[in-house]
C-alpha positions in Angstrom: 0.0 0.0 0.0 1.6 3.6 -0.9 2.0 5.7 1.4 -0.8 8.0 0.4 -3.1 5.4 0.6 -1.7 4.6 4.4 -2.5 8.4 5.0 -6.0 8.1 3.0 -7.1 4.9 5.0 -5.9 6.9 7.9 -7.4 10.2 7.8 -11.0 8.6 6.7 -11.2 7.1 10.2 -11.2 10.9 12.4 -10.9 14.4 11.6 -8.0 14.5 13.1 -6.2 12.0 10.4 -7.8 14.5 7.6 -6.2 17.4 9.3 -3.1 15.3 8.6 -3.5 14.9 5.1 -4.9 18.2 4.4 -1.7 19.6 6.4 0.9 17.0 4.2 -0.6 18.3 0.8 -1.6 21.6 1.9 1.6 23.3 0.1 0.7 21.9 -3.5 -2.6 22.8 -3.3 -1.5 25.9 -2.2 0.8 26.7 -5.2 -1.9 25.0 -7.8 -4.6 27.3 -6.4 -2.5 30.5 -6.4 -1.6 29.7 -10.5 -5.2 29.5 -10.6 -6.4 32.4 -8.8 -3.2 34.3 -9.2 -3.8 36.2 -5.6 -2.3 34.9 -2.4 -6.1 35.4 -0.5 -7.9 33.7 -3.2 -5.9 31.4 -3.4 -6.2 29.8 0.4 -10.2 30.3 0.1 -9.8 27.8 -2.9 -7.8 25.7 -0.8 -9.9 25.5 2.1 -13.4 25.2 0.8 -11.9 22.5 -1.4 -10.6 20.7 1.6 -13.7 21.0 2.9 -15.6 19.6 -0.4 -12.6 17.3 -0.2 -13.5 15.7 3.5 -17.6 15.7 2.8 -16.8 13.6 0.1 -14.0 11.5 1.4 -16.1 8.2 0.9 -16.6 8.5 -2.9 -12.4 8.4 -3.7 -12.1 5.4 -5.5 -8.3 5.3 -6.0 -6.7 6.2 -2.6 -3.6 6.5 -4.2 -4.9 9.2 -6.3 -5.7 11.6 -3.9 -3.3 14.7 -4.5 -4.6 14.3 -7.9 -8.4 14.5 -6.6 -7.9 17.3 -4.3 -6.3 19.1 -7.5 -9.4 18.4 -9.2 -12.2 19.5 -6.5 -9.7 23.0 -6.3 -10.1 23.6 -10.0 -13.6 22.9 -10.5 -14.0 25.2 -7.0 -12.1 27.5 -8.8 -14.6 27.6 -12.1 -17.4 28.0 -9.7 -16.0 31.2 -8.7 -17.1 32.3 -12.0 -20.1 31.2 -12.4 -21.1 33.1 -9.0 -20.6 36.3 -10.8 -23.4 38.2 -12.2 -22.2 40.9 -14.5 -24.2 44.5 -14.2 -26.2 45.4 -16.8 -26.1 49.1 -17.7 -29.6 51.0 -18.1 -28.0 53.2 -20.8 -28.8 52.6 -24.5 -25.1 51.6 -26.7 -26.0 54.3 -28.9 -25.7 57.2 -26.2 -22.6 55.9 -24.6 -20.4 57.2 -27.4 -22.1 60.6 -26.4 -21.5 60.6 -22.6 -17.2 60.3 -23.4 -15.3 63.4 -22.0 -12.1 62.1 -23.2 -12.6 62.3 -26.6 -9.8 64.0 -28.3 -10.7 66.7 -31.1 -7.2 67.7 -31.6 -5.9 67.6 -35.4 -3.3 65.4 -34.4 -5.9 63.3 -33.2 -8.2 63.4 -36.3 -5.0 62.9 -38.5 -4.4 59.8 -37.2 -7.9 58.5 -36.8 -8.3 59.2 -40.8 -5.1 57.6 -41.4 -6.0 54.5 -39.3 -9.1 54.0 -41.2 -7.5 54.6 -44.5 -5.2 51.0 -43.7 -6.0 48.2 -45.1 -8.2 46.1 -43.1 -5.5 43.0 -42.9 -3.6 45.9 -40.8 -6.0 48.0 -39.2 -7.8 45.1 -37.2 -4.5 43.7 -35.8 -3.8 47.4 -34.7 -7.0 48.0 -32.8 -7.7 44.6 -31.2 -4.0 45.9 -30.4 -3.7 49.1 -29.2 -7.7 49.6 -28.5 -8.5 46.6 -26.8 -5.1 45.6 -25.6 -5.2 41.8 -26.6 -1.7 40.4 -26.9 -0.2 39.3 -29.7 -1.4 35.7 -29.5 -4.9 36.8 -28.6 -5.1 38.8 -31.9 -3.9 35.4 -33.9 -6.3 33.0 -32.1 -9.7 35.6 -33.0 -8.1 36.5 -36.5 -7.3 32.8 -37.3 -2.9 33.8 -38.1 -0.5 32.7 -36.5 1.3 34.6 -34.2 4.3 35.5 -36.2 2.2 36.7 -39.5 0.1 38.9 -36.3 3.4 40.7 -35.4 4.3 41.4 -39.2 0.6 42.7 -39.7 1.5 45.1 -36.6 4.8 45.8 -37.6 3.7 46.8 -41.5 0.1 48.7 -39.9 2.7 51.2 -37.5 5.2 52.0 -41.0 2.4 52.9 -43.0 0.9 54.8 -40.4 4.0 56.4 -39.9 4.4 57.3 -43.7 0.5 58.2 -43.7 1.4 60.8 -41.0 4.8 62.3 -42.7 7.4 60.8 -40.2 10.4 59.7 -41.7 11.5 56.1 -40.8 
């Protein structure tokens, strides 16, 4: 018998035991749950409410051996339900005034030089620019939604900012 399955047999006979485990794993989970959560507090309320999940259901583990693996399991499906839990706010305003209610708006001619010039690019240049620059997706983002590869994304990016550059009058 390995010796997680010792500690398994173990701990499924008194809290105590489970403590045990839970204290002998506790690091792991610790690290997997803060790659998940990516913050140090959200990352121990994974661990503990999956320890928790973890010892209600103690009886259905079917491979003893296998429980580092199941506990990593329970804390990434607690994880998802994070998510699921949120409720995003729906806004009362109408999309077409929200373009109306923007105070940053620039009406410089600098501004409206390089709007018209950024229209004028070719489409193969201007929508790896303003998923880009607009919408800050990274490079690999912009490939995956515009079906390129990462690579021919950068060379789009790279050509889109020289003929901006020659649009505008800057010299190279």
């Amino acid at each position: 018998m390995t010796a997680a399955a010792t500690d398994l047999n173990t701990a499924s006979r008194s809290g105590n035991d489970f403590d045990a485990l839970a204290k002998l794993h506790w690091n792991d989970l610790y690290r997997y749950a803060y790659r998940l959560a990516g913050d140090k507090h959200t990352a121990e309320d994974l661990v503990q409410e999956s320890l928790l999940r973890a010892w209600k259901s103690l009886h259905r583990l079917k491979e003893p051996g296998a429980v580092k693996g199941w506990l990593k399991t329970i804390i990434r499906r607690e994880n998802a339900r994070r998510f699921e839990r949120i409720q995003p706010k729906l806004s009362e305003m109408a999309p077409e005034d929200i373009g109306a209610v923007r105070k940053d708006y620039d009406t410089s001619t600098e501004a409206f030089m390089l709007r018209r010039a950024i229209a004028a690019l070719p489409a193969e240049y201007r929508d790896p620019l303003i998923l880009q620059v607009l919408h800050g997706y990274s490079q690999q983002e912009i490939a995956d939604q515009l079906g390129l590869s990462s690579a021919g994304v950068g060379t789009r990016l790279f050509r889109a900012r020289q003929k901006l550059r020659e649009a505008l009058g800057e010299v190279s």
